[in-house]
N, C-alpha and C positions, 0 to 999 in steps of 0.2 A: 430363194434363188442363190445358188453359189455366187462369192462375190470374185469378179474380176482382179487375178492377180497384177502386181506392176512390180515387175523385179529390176534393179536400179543398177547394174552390175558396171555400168560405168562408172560410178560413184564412188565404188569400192577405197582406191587409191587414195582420193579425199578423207572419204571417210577415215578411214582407218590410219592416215598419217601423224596425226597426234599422240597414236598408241603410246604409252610408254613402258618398256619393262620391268619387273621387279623382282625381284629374287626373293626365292622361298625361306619363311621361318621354319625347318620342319619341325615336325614333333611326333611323336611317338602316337599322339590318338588317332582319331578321323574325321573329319566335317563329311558333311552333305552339299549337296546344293539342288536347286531344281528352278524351273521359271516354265515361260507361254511365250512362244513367239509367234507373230501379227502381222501380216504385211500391209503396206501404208492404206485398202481400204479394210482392214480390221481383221480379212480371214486366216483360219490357220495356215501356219508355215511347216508344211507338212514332212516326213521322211525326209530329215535333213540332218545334217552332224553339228553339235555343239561343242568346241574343242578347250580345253584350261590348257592353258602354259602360264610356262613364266616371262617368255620372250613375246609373246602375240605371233610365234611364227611354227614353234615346234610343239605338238599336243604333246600334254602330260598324261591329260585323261579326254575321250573321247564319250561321248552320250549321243543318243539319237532320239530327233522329237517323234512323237506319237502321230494319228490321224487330228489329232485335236491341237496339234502344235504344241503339247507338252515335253520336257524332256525332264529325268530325272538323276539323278548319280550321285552314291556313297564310296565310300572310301578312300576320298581325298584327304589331301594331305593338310592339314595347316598351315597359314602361310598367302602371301598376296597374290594374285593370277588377274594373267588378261584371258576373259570369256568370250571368244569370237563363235558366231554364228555364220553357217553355210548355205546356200542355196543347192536345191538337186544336183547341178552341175558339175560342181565342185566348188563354187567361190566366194569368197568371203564378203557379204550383205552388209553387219552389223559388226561392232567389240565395244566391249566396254573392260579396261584395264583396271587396277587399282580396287577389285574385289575381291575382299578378304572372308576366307574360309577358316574355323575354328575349333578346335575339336569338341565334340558332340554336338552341333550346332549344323540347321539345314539352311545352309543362306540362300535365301533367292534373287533369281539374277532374270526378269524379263527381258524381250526384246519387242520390240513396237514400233516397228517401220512407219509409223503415221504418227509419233510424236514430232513435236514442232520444230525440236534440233534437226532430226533427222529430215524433214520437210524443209527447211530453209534450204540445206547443203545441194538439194536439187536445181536443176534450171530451168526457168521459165517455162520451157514446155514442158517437162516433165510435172510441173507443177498441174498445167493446164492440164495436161491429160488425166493426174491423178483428181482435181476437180470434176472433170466428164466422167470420169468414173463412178466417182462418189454421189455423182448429181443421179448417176442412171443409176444405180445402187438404191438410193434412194426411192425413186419413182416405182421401182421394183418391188423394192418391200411396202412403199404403199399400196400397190397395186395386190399384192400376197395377202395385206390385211384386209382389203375390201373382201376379194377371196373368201376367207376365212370366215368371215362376218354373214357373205350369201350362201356359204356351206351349210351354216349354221340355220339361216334362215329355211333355207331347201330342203333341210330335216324335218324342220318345224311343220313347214307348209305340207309335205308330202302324210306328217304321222294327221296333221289337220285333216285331211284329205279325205285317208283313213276313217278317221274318226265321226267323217261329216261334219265338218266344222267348219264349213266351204267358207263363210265369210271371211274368218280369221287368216285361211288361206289365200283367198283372194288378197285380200289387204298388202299382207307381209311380202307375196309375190308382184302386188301393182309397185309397191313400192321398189322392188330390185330388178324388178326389169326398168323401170325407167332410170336407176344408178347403171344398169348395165345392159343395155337391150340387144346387144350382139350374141349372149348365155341362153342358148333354147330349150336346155331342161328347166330353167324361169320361166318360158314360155309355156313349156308343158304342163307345168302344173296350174300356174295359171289358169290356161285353159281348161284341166279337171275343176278347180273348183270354179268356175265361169257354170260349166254344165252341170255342175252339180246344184246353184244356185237355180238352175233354168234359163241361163243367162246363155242362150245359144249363138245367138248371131255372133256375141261377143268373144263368144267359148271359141266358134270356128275363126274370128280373126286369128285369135292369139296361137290356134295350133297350127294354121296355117303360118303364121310366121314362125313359130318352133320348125315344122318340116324347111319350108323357106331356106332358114339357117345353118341347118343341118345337112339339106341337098348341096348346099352353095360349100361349106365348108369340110370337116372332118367325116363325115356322115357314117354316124354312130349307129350301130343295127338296132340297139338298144332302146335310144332315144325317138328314132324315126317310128319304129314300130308304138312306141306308148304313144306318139303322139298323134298317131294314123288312127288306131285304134280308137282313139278317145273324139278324134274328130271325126268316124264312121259313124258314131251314136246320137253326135250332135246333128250333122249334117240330116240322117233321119230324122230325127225329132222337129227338124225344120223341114220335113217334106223334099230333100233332096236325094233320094231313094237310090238313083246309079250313081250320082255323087258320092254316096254314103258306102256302096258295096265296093266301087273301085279303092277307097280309102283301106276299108276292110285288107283288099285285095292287098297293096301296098304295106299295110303292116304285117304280113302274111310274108311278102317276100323278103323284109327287109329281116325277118326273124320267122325262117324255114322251120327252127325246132320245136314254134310252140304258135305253126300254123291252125292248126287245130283248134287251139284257143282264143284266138282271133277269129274265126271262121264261127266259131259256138257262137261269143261274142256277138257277131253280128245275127246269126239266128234268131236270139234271143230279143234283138232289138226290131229285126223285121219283123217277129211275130208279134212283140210288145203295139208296133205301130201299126198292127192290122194287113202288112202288106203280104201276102198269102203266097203268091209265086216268088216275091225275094225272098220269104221265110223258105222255103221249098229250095229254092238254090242255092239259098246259102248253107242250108243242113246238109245238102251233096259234098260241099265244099267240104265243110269239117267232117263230114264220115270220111272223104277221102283221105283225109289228112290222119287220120285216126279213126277206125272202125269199130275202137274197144268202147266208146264215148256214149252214152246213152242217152242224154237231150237232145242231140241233131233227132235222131230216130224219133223221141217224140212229138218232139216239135214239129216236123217233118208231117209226122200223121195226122197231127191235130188239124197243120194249113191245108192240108188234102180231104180231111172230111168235111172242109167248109165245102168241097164241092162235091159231096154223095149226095145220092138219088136215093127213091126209094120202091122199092119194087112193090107194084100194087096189088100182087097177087098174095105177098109173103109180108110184105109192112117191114121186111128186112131194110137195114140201109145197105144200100149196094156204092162201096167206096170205089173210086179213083185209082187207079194202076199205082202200085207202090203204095197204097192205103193202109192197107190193114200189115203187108210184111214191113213197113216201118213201126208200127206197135210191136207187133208180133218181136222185133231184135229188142229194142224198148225194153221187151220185159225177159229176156232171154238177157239182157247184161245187165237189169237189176230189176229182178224179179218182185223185191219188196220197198221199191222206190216208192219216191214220194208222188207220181203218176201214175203208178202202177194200178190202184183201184180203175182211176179213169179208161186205160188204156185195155182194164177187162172189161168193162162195162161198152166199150166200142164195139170190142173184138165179138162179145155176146149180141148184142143188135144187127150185129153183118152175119149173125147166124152161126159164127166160126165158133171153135173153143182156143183155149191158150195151151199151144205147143207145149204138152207137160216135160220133153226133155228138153227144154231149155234150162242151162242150171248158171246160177250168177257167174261173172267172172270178176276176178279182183281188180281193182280198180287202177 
């Protein structure tokens, strides 16, 4: 967090009434000089003019600090100079008189609006507020490093995640949600390795308070959607079936471009859990959202030939409306998938053959 400037420009006349001037030794070589200027809570003192004289009043040589509050300059003369410092505005913050330049020599001249000379010369309030500054300056960078430290963690947990290392992930995230419980991508993860454990009841508190967070706050498409998705699978797996599809639904809108795979997602899970008409609506969902997708289609067939008949004149299975043209596209977008034997072997029992101009498409 950038720190609060405090520019003190009533101070100046103070300050700077002690100057005294000095007249130049000159000489034939040339010094350097260069320094960092700081304002009283430490940040730089950015795009501003650094002036040498001999009087403190009339520049001999002019320099300009950097974004970093550096300033640098050659070619000075040898000989004593007052070094006064400027503010954007035009006026004069800081000087220091009675600094001597030498020839081949780079002297350096800081300036540090937050040393204790310079702190004293202020008033009371001026003190006061530069305290409140420094106090919330503080709090700030503590707060930056916890930050830092659950960044670091949330890395961890999510390649955990990954990896199956649900425990490890559980762990490293119970521990930073409760440092920070307000942070819902902590929650989200969480809740992955919760489900990943089988730890579902617990999976769906915690993603419920990630959405929670989320809805209540910034509401990240990103964030909501991982955490819809992830509590569609638990919610199933706990037997809350339109629970689980509305969640589906949810991480679908909040992330339109990769509705599709959200929608697979829950296929995959309706059919995992045996539920045969959610497996069935929810492969509508993702062919709609993508038609190119080859698992809605067979998943889609598989839930529908739980409910073929069989005709007892032919011993054929006589499938369900949308039965056999959900294989039938199945093998028509990946003809040499990893379903594919199953999905001929259906299409041969209903009597049919496999559409031979079906030809793969790219994925």
């Amino acid at each position: 967090m950038r720190k609060t400037r405090i520019w003190l420009a009533f101070l100046f006349a103070a300050l700077l009434a002690s100057a005294t001037p000095y007249i130049l030794a000159q000489d034939a070589a040339a010094g350097k000089i260069h320094g960092h200027a700081v304002d009283p809570v430490g940040a730089p003192i950015a795009n501003t003019k650094v002036e040498v004289s001999t009087d403190g009043k009339t520049a001999k040589y002019t320099f300009q600090t950097d974004a970093n509050g550096d300033y640098k300059g050659d070619g000075v003369a040898p000989g004593t100079y007052v070094v006064t410092l400027f503010n954007t505005e035009g006026k004069p913050i800081d000087q220091f008189p009675n600094i001597k330049v030498t020839a081949g020599t780079d002297t350096a001249q800081d300036f540090d609006l937050g040393r204790p000379e310079y702190v004293a010369k202020m008033t009371p309030e001026q003190r006061k507020q530069l305290e409140e500054v420094k106090s919330k300056n503080a709090e700030a960078n503590k707060e930056n490093a916890v930050i830092k430290n659950l960044n670091g963690d949330l890395a961890k947990a999510r390649q955990d995640n990954k990896d199956k290392n649900y425990a490890d992930a559980e762990s490293i995230m119970t521990k930073d949600t409760t440092a920070k419980p307000d942070a819902s991508v902590l929650w989200v993860e969480l809740g992955v390795a919760q489900k990943g454990l089988k730890k579902y009841d617990d999976s769906i508190t915690s993603l419920k308070k990630a959405v929670d967070l989320e809805t209540a706050g910034k509401k990240n498409p990103d964030v909501l959607a991982a955490a819809n998705d992830a509590l569609g699978e638990s919610l199933a797996m706990t037997g809350k079936y339109p629970e689980a599809a509305a969640a589906y639904d949810a991480a679908a809108t909040a992330d339109p471009k990769n509705a599709s795979m959200h929608y697979s997602n829950e296929t995959i899970i309706m059919s995992r859990t045996g539920q045969m008409d959610a497996t069935v609506a929810a492969a509508d969902k993702a062919i709609a959202a993508d038609p190119n997708k080859p698992i809605p289609y067979y998943l889609k067939g598989q839930a529908l030939i739980n409910k073929a008949s069989v005709d007892p004149k032919t011993n054929k299975i006589v499938g369900p409306p949308g039965c056999e043209e959900a294989y039938q596209k199945y093998l028509e977008l990946d003809p040499n998938g990893p379903f594919a034997a199953d999905a001929k072997n259906v299409i041969a029992e209903m009597g049919s053959t496999v559409q031979s101009s079906y030809k793969a498409k790219k994925k």
